[in-house]
C-alpha positions in Angstrom: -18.8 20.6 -38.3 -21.4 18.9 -35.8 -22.5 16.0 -37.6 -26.3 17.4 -37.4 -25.1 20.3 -39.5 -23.9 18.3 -41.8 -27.1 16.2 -42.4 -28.8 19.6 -42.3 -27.2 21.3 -45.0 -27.2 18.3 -47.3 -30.9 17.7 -46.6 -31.7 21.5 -47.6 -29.4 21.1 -50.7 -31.2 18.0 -51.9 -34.9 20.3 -51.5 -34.2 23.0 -53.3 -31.7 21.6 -56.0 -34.0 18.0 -56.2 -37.0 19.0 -54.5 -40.4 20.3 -56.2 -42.9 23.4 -56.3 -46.0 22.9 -54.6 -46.8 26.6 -56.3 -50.3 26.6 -58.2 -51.7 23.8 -55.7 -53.9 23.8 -54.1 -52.7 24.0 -50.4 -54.1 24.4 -46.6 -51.9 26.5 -45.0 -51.4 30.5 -45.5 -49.3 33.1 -44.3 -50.5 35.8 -41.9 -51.7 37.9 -44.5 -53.7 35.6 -46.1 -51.7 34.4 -48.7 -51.0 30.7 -49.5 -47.9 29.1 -48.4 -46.2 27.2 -51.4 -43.4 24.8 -50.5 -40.6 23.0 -52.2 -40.8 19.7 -50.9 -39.1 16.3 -51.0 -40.6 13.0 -50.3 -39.9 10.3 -48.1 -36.1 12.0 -46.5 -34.7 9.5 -43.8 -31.6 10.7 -41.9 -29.3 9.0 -39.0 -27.8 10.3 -36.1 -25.8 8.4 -34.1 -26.5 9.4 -30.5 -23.4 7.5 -28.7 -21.0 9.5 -31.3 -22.5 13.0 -30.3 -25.6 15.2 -29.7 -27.7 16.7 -33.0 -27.3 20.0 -32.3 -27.3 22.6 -34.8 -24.4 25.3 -34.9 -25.6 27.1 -38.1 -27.8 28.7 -35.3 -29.0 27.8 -31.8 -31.2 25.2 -31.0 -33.5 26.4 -27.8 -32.3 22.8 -26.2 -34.2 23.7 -22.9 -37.6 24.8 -24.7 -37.5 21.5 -27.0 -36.7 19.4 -23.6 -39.7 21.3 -22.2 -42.2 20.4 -24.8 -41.4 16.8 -25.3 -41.8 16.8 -21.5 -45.7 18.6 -21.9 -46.3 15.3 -24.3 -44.6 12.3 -23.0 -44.1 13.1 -19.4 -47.2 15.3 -18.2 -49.2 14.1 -21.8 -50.4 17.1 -21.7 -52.6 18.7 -24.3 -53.1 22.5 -22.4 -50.5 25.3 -23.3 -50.9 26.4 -19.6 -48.6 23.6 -19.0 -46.1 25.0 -21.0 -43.2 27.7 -20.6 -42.9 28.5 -24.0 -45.7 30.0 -26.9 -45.3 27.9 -29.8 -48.0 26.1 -29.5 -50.0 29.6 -28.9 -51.7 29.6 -32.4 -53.8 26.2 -32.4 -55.2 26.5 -28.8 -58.6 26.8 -27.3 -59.5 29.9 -25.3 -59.1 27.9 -22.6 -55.8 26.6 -23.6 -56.3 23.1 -25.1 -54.7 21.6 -28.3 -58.1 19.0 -28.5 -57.7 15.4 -27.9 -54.0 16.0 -29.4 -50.0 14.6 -28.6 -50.1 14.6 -25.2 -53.6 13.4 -24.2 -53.2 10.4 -27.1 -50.1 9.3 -25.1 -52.2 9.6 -21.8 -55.0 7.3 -23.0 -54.6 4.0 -20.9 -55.3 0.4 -22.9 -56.0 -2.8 -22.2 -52.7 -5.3 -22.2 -52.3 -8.9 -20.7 -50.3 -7.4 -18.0 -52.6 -4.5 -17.2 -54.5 -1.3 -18.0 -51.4 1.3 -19.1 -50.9 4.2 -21.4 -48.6 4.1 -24.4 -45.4 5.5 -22.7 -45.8 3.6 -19.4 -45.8 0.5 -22.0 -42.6 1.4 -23.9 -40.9 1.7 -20.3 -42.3 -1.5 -19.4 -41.0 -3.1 -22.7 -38.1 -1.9 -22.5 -37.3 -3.5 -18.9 -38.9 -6.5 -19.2 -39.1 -7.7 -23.0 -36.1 -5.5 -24.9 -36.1 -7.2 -27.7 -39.8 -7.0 -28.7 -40.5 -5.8 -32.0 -43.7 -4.2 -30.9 -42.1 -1.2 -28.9 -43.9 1.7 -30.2 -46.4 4.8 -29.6 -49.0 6.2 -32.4 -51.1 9.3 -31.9 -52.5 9.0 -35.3 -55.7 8.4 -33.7 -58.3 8.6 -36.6 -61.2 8.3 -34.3 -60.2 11.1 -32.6 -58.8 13.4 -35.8 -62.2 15.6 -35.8 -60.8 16.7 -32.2 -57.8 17.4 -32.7 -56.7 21.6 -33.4 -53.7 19.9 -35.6 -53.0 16.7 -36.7 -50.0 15.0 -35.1 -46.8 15.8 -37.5 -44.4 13.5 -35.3 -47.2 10.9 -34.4 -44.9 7.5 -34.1 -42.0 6.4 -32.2 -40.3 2.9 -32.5 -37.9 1.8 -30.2 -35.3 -1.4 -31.1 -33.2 -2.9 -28.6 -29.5 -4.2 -29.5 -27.0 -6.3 -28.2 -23.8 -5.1 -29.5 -21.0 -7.5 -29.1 -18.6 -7.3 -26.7 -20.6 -4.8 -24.3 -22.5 -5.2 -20.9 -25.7 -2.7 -21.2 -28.1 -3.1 -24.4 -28.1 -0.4 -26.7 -31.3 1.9 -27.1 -32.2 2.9 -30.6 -35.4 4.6 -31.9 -37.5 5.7 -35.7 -39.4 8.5 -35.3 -42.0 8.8 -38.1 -43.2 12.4 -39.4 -45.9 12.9 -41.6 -45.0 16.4 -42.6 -42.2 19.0 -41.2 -41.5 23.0 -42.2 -37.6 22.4 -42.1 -36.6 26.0 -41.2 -38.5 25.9 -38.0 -38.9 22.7 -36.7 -36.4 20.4 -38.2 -33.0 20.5 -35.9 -35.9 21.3 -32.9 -37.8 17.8 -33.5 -34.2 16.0 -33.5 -33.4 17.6 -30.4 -36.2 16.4 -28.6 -36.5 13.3 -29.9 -32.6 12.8 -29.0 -33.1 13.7 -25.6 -36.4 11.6 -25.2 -33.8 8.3 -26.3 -31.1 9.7 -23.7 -34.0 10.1 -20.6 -35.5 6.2 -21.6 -32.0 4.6 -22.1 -31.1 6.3 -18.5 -34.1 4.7 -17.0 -34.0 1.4 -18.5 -30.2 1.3 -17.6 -29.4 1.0 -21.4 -26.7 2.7 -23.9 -28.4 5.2 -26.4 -27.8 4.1 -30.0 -28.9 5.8 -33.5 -32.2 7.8 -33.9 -33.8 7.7 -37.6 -36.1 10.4 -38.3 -38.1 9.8 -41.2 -40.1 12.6 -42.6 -42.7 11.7 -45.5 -42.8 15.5 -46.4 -40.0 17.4 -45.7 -40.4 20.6 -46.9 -39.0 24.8 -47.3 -41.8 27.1 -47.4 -41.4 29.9 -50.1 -40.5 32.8 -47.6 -37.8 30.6 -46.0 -35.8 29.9 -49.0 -33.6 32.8 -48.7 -33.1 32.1 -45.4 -32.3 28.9 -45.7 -30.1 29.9 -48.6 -27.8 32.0 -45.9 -27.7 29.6 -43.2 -26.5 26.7 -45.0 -23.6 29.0 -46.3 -22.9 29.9 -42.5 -19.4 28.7 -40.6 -20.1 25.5 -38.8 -18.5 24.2 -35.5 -18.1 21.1 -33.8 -20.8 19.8 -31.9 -21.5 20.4 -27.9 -21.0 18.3 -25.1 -24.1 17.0 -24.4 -24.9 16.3 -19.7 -28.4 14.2 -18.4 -28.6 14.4 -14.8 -27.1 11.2 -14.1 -29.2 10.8 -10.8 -32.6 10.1 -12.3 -33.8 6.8 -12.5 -37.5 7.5 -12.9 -38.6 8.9 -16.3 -41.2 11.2 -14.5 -38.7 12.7 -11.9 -36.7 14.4 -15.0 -37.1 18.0 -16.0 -36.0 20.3 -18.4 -33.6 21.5 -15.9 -31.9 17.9 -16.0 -30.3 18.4 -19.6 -27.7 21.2 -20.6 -25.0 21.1 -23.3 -21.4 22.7 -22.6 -19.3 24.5 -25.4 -22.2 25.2 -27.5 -20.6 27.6 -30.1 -22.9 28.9 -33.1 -24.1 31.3 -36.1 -26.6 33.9 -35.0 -30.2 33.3 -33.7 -32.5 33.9 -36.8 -35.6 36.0 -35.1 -39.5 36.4 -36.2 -39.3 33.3 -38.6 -42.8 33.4 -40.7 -45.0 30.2 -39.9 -47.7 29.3 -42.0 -50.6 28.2 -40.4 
């Protein structure tokens, strides 16, 4: 058993044996037909995956890894708020006719600031952190931007990333670790997808800035199972499990905008089968 299906299963136990009913609410989002999506929901679930132990993969079912590499690419890489700039759809559903998310993700990490060593956006300034003051505690991106909410198609769900430096005793290279804040996640759809992304984002900076990747925390404020996923998450959690895949980063890149998704693959990646035509509420 991977250690992300481990965390997985015991996070989905804890919703729907702990969590509660949002049934009767009052609540945003609805189902295709109309109807409203009800959750169960925990608050305030925090989980650790040591990235120098393995890669979070799930093998209850695949993880798309070079789709999630793709999109966190589109944000932190191109910061990028057009689906044009995509290869995959899932972001299909809250773009413009001409293809733009608003002043969303991407284009909030694109947005240059003021600092005393320059004009820079917010990722050029966790790289430059990283290489030249690692042990800062002020190593972080928001997209949270409440001036700019009224233009955004959806509100940022993973909106911040902290990054902590360590120096373990005993080694050579500092060790990279990382929180990534989320206001609100559907677990079935997006959960092992987010980690995944978020993993590889940790492995590509820690490359760059010649560091050791460490733990990534992912804290989710509202983790939640939407009422027509239950059943499915009911089956999956009951599914064989295998050990985790070997995870490969292009060891050649040194420049964070030189990588691709082509740059990341994982090897013996055994799993359950692919669950098709998941319901998303929107």
């Amino acid at each position: 058993m991977s250690m992300a299906d481990k965390i997985f299963i015991d996070m989905c136990k804890d919703i729907l044996t702990n969590g509660t009913s949002t049934e009767g609410e009052k609540v945003r989002p609805k189902w295709e037909d109309g109807t409203p999506a009800y959750t169960i929901k925990k608050f305030g679930v925090v989980n650790r995956y040591d990235l120098s132990k393995e890669f979070p993969l799930l093998t209850l079912r695949r993880t798309a890894l070079k789709s999630a590499t793709d999109e966190i690419l589109w944000i932190w890489q191109q910061k990028s708020n057009n689906i044009n700039d995509l290869h995959s759809h899932i972001w299909d559903e809250w773009a413009d006719p001409d293809g733009s998310i608003g002043k969303a993700y991407g284009y909030q990490l694109g947005v240059k600031h003021q600092y005393k060593e320059g004009m820079m956006d917010q990722v050029d300034r966790v790289i430059y952190d990283l290489k030249n003051n690692p042990f800062s505690r002020r190593i972080m991106t928001n997209i949270y931007v409440h001036q700019d909410l009224h233009e955004m198609n959806l509100y940022p769900c993973a909106y911040s990333m902290t990054f902590n430096v360590t120096q373990k005793k005993g080694e050579d290279k500092l060790t990279l670790n990382a929180v990534l804040n989320q206001r609100s996640q559907d677990v079935l759809a997006a959960n092992n997808w987010n980690v995944a992304q978020y993993a590889v984002l940790v492995h590509m900076l820690a490359q760059v800035c010649d560091m050791k990747v460490g733990e990534l925390v992912h804290v989710i404020a509202d983790a939640h199972i939407y009422d027509r996923h239950v059943p499915i998450i009911e089956e999956l959690i009951q599914r064989p499990c295998y050990d985790a895949p070997t995870f490969w980063i292009n060891p050649e890149i040194k420049d964070f905008y030189q990588f691709t998704r082509n740059d990341v693959k994982v090897e013996n990646y055994v799993t359950g089968e692919q669950i098709f035509n998941i319901p998303i509420a929107i």
